[in-house]
KELUM-278623 format. One record per residue: x, y, z of N, C-alpha, C in turn. Coordinates in nm, 3 decimals. Example, Ala and Ser with C-alpha at 12.3 -4.5 7.8 and 13.67 -1.06 7.14 Angstrom:
! residues 2
ATOM      nu      nv      nw     cau     cav     caw      cu      cv      cw
ATOM   1.319  -0.569   0.780   1.230  -0.450   0.780   1.320  -0.330   0.780
ATOM   1.285  -0.225   0.708   1.367  -0.106   0.714   1.290   0.003   0.787
***
This chain:
! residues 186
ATOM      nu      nv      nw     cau     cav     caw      cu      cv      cw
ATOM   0.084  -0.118   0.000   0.000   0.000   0.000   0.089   0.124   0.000
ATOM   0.048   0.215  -0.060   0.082   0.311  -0.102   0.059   0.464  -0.033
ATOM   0.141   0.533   0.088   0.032   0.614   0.163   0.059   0.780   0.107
ATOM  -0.027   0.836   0.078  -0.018   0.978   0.084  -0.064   1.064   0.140
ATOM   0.046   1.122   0.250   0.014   1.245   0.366  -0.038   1.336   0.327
ATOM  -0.146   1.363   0.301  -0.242   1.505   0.232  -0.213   1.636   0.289
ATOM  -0.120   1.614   0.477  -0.044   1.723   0.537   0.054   1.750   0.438
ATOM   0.183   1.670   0.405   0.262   1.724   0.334   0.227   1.737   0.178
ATOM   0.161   1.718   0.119   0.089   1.730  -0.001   0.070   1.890  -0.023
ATOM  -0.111   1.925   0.122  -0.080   2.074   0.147   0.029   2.129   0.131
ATOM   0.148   2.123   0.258   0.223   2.210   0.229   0.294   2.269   0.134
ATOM   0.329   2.154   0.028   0.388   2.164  -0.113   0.356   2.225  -0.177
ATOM   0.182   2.180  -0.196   0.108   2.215  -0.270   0.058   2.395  -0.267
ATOM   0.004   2.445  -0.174  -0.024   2.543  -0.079   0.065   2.674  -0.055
ATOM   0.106   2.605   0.025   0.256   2.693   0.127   0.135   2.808   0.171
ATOM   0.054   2.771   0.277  -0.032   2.886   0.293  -0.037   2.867   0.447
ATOM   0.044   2.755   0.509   0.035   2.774   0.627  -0.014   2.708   0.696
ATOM  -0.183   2.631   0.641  -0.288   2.620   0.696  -0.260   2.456   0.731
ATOM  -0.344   2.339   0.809  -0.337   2.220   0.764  -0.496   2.230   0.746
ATOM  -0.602   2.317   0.718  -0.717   2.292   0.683  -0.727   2.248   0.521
ATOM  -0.842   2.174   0.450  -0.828   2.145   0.341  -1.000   2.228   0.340
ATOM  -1.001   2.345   0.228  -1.107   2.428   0.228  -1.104   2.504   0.131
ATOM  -1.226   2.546   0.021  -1.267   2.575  -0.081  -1.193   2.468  -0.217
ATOM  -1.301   2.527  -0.336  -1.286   2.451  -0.437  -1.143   2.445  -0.465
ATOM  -1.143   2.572  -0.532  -0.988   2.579  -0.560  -0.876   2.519  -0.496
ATOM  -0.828   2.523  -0.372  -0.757   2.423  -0.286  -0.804   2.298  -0.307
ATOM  -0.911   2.234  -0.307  -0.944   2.096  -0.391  -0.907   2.049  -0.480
ATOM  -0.887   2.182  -0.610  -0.858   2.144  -0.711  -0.706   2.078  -0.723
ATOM  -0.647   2.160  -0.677  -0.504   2.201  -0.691  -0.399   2.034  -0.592
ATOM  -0.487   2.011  -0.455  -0.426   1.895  -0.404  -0.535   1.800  -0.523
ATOM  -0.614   1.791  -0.564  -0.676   1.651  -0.665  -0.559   1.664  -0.736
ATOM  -0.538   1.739  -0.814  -0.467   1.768  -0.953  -0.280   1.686  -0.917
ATOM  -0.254   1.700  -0.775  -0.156   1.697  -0.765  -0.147   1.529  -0.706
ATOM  -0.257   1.488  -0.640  -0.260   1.345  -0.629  -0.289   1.217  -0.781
ATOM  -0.361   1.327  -0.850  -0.356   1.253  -0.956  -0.200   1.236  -1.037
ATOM  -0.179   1.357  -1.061   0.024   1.315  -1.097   0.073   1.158  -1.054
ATOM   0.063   1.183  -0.889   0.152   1.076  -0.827   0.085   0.943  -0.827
ATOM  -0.072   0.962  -0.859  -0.175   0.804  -0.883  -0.108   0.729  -0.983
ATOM  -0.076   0.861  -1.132  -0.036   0.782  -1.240   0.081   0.721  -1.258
ATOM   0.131   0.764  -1.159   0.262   0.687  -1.149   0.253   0.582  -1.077
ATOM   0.210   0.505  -1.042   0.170   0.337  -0.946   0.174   0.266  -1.039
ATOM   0.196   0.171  -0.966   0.179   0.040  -1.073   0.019  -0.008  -1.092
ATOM  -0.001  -0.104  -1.162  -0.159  -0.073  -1.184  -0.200  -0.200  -1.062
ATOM  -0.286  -0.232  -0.995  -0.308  -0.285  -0.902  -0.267  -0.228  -0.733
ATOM  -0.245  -0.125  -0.784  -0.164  -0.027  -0.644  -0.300   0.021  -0.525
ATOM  -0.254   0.001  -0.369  -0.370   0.062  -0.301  -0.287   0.179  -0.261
ATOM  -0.351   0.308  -0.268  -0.345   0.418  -0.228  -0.424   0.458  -0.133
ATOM  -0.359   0.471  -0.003  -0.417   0.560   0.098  -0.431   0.662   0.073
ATOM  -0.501   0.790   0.149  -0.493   0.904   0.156  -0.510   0.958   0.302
ATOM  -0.440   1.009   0.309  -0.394   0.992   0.437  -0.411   1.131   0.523
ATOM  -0.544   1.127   0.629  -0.596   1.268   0.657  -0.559   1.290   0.786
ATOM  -0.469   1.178   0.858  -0.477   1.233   0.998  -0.405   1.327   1.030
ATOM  -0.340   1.429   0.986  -0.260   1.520   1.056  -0.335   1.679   0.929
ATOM  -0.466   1.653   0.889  -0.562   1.800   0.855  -0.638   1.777   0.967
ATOM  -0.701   1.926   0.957  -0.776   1.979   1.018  -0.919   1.947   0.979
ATOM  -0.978   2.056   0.901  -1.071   2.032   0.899  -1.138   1.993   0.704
ATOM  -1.209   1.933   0.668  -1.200   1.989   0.511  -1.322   1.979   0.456
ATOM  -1.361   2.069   0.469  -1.513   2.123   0.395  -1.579   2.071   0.311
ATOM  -1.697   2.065   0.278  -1.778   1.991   0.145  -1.706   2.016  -0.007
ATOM  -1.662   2.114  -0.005  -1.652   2.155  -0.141  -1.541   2.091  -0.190
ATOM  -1.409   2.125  -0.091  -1.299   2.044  -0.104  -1.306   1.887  -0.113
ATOM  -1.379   1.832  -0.030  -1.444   1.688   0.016  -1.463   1.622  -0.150
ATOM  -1.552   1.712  -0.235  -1.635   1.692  -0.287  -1.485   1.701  -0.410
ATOM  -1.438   1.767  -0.430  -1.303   1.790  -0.536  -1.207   1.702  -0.525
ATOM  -1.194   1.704  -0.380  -1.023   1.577  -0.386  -1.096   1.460  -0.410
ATOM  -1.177   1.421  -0.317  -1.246   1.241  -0.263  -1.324   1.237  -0.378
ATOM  -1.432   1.312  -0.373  -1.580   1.259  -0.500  -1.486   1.274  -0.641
ATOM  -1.447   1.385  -0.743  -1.372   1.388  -0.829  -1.307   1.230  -0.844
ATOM  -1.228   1.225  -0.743  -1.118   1.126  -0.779  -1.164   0.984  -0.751
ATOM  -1.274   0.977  -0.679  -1.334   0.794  -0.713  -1.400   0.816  -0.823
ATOM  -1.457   0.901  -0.890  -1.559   0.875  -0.979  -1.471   0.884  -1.080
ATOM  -1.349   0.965  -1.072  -1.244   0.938  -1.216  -1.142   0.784  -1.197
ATOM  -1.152   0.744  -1.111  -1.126   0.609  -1.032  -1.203   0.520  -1.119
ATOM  -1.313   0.533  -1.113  -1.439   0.394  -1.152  -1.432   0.439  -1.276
ATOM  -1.399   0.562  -1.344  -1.380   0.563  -1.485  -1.270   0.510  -1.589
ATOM  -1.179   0.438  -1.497  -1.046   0.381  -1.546  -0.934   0.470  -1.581
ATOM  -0.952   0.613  -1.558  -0.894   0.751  -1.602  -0.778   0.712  -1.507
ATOM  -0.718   0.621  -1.376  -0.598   0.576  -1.364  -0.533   0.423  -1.400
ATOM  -0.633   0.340  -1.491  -0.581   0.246  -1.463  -0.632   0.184  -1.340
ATOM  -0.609   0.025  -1.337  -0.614  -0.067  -1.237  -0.566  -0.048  -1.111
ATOM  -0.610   0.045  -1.021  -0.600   0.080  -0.895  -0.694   0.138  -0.776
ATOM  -0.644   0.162  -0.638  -0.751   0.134  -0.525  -0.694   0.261  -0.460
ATOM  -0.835   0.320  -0.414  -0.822   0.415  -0.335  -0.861   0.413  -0.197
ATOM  -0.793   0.406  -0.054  -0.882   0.412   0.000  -0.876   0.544   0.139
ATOM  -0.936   0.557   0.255  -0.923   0.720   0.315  -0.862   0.641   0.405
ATOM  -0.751   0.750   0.494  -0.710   0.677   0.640  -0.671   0.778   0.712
ATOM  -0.661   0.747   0.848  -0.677   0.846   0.911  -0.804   0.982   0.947
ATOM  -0.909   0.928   0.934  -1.029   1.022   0.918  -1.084   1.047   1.057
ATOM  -1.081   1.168   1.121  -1.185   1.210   1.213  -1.348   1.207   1.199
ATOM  -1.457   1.219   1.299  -1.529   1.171   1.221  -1.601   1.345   1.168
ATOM  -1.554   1.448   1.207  -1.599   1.563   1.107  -1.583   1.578   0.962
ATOM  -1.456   1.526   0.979  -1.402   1.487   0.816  -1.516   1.366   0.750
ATOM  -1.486   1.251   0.801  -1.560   1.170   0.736  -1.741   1.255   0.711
ATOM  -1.798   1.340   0.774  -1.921   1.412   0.785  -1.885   1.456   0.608
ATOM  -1.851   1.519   0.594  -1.825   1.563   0.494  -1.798   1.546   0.362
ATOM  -1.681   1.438   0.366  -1.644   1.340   0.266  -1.813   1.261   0.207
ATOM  -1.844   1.213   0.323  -1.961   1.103   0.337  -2.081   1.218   0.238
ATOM  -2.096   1.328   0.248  -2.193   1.382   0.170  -2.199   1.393   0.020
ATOM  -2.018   1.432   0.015  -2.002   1.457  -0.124  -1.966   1.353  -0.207
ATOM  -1.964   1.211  -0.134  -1.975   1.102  -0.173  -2.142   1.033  -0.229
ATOM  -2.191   1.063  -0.148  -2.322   1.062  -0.130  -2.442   1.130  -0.214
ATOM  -2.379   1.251  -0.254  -2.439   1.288  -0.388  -2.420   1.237  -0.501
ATOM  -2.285   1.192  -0.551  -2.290   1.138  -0.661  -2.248   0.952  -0.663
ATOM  -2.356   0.928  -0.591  -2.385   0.785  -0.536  -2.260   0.682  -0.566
ATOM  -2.158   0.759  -0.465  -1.996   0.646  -0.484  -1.986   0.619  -0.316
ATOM  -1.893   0.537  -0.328  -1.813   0.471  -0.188  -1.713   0.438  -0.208
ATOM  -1.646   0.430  -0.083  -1.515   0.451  -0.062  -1.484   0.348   0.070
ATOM  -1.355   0.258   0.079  -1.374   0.243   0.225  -1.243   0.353   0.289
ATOM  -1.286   0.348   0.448  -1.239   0.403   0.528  -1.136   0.387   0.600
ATOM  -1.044   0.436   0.706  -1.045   0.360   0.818  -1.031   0.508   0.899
ATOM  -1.077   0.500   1.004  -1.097   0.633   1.118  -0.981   0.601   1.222
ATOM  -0.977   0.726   1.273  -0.810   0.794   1.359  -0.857   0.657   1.430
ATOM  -0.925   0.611   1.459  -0.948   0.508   1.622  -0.906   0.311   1.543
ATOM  -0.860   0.305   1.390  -0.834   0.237   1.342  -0.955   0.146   1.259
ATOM  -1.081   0.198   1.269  -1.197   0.109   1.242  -1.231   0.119   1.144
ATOM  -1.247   0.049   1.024  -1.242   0.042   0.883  -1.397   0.029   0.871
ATOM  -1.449   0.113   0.796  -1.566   0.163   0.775  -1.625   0.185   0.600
ATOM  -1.734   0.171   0.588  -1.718   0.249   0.450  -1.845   0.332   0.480
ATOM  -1.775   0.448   0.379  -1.859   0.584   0.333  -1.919   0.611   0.179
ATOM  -2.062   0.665   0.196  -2.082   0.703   0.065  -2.230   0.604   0.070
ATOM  -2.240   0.551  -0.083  -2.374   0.453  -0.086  -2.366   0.410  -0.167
ATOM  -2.387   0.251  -0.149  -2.366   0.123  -0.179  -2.493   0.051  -0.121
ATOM  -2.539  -0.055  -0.217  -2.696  -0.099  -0.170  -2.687  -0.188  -0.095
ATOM  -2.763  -0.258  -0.070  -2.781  -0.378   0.094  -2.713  -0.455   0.030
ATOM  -2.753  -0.533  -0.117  -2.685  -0.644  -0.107  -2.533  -0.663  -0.189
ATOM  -2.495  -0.539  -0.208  -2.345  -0.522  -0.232  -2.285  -0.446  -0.076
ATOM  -2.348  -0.450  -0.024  -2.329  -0.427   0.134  -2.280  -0.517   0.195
ATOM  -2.383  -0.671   0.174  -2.386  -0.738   0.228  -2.268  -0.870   0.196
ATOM  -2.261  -0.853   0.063  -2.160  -0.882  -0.045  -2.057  -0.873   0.064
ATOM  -1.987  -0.713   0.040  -1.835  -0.672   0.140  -1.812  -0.687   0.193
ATOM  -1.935  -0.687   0.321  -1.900  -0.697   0.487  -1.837  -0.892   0.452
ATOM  -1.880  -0.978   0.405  -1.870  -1.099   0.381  -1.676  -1.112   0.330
ATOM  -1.699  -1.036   0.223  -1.557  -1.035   0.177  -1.465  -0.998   0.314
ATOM  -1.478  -0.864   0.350  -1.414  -0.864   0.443  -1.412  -0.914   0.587
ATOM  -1.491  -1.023   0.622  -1.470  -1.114   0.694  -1.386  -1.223   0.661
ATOM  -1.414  -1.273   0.532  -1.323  -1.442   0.463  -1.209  -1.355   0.430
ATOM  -1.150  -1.218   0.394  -1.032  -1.177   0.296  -1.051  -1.208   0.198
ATOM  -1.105  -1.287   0.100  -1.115  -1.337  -0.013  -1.214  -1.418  -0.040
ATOM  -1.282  -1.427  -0.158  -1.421  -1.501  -0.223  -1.437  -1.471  -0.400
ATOM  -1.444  -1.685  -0.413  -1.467  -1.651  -0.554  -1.657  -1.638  -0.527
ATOM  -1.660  -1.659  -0.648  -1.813  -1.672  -0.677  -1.857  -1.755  -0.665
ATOM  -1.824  -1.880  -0.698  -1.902  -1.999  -0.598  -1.885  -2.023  -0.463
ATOM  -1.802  -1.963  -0.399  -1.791  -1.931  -0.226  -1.940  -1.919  -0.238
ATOM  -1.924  -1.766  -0.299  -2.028  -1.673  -0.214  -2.183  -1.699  -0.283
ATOM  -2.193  -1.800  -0.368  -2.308  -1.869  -0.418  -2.299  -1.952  -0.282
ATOM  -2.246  -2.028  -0.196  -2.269  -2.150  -0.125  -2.299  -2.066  -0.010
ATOM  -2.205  -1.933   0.047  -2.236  -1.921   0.156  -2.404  -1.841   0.179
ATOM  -2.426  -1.735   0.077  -2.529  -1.686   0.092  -2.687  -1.757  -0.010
ATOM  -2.638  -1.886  -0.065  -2.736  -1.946  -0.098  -2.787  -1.859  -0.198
ATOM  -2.666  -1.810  -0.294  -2.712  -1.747  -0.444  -2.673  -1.808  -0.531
ATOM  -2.761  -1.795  -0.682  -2.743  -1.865  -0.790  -2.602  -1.807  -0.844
ATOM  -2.508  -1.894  -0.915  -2.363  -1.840  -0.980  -2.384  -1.708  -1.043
ATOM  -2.480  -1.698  -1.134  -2.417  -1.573  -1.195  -2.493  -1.441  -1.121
ATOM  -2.581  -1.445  -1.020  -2.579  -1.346  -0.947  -2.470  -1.305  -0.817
ATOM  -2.391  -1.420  -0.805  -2.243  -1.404  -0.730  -2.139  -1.357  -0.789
ATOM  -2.157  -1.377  -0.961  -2.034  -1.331  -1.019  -2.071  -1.188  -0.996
ATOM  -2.164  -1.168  -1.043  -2.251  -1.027  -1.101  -2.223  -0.933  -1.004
ATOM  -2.233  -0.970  -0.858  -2.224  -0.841  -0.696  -2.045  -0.835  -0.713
ATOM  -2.015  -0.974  -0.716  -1.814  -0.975  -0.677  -1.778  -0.838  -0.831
ATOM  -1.825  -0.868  -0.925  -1.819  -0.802  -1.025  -1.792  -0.651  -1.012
ATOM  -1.955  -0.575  -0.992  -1.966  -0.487  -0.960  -1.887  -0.416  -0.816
ATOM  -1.860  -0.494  -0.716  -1.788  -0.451  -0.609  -1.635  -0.429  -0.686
ATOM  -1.614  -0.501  -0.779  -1.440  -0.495  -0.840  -1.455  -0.324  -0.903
ATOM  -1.582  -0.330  -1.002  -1.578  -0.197  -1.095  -1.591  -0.074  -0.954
ATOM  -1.679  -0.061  -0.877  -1.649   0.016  -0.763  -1.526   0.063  -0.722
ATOM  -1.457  -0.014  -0.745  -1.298  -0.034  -0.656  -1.306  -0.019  -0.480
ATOM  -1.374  -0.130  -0.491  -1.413  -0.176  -0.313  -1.364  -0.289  -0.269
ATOM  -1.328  -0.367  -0.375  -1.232  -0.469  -0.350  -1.155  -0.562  -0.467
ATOM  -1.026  -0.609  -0.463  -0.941  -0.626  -0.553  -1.012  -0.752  -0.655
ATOM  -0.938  -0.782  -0.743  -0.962  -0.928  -0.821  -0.825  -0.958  -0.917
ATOM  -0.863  -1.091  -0.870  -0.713  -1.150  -0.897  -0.724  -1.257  -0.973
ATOM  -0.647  -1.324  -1.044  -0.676  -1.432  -1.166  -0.582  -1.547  -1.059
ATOM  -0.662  -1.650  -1.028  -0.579  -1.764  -0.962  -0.642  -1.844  -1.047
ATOM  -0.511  -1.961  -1.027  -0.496  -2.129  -1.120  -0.582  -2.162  -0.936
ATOM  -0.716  -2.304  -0.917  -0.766  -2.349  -0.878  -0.844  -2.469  -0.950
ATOM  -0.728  -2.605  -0.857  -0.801  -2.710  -0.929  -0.810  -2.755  -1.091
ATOM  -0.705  -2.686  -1.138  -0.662  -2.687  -1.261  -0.724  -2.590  -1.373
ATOM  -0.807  -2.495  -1.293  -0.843  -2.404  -1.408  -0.864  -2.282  -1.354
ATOM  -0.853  -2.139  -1.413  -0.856  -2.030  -1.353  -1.011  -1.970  -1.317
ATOM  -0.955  -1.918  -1.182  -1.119  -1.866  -1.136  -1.076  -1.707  -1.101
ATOM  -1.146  -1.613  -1.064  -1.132  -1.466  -1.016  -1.159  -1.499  -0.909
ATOM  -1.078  -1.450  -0.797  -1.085  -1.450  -0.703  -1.053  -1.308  -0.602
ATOM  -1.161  -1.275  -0.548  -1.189  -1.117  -0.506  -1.161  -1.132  -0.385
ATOM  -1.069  -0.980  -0.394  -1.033  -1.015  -0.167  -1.054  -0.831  -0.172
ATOM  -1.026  -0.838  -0.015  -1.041  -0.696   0.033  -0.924  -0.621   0.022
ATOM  -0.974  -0.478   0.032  -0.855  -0.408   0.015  -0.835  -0.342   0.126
***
């Protein structure tokens, strides 16, 4: 995993002093500058973002660094890679969580107290999907046909859609002599 201090980012970025992350423009300018360093990962890369040492960061900003950049995320505009938040207070997450929330994306979390969470909106049964994944670490599609008593191609179909999200990884494994996708958490 891959972490980026959004404190020293600011400062680089900025030089204004502040560790608040606030208005568009300051949004723009740290997105613009995380995207640089996204495209440079290898493709399968998890990227933190890493908020514990800001202050505070407003909807608008929220809505420019975080919303902008999953939804150019799920657009393939980096390539095969994972975003996820760390270090989040929960004022921050207030915020993030809205401007996520308008343009119906998610993200997972993990908050200053270490508790991995997700934000944004995602429906019950790709809900129910994750929380699963991230209990086993990993599930093909006939797992998760046996454990939740679903037909195959509505197991491929949720593991699927949770991959295009970028909520959790997928990986090509040899099993039993033939290849299956096999989806774990990120």
């Amino acid at each position: 995993m891959q972490t980026y201090n959004l404190y020293k980012l600011l400062k680089e970025e900025l030089k204004n002093g502040s560790s608040d992350l606030v208005t568009r423009n300051s949004g723009q300018v740290m997105r613009e500058r995380i995207e640089r360093d996204i495209l440079n990962e290898k493709d399968g890369s998890v990227i933190a973002l890493d908020f514990s040492k800001i202050g505070i960061i407003d909807y608008s900003c929220a809505d420019e660094i975080v919303a902008k950049l999953i939804s150019r995320l799920l657009s393939n505009e980096y390539g095969n890679k994972y975003v996820i938040l760390a270090g989040l207070n929960e004022n921050q997450k207030e915020n993030i969580e809205v401007a996520l929330e308008r343009k119906d994306l998610a993200v997972i979390a993990e908050m200053k107290d270490g508790k991995k969470i997700l934000i944004g909106n995602l429906n019950n049964y790709l809900q129910e999907t994750l929380n699963l994944i991230s209990k086993k670490k990993k599930l093909t599609a006939s797992e998760l046909s046996a454990a939740l008593k679903l037909p195959a191609n509505t197991s491929g179909t949720r593991l699927l859609n949770l991959h295009k999200k970028r909520l959790v990884k997928r990986i090509d494994e040899i099993r039993d002599g033939g290849r299956v996708w096999v989806y774990e958490k990120i």
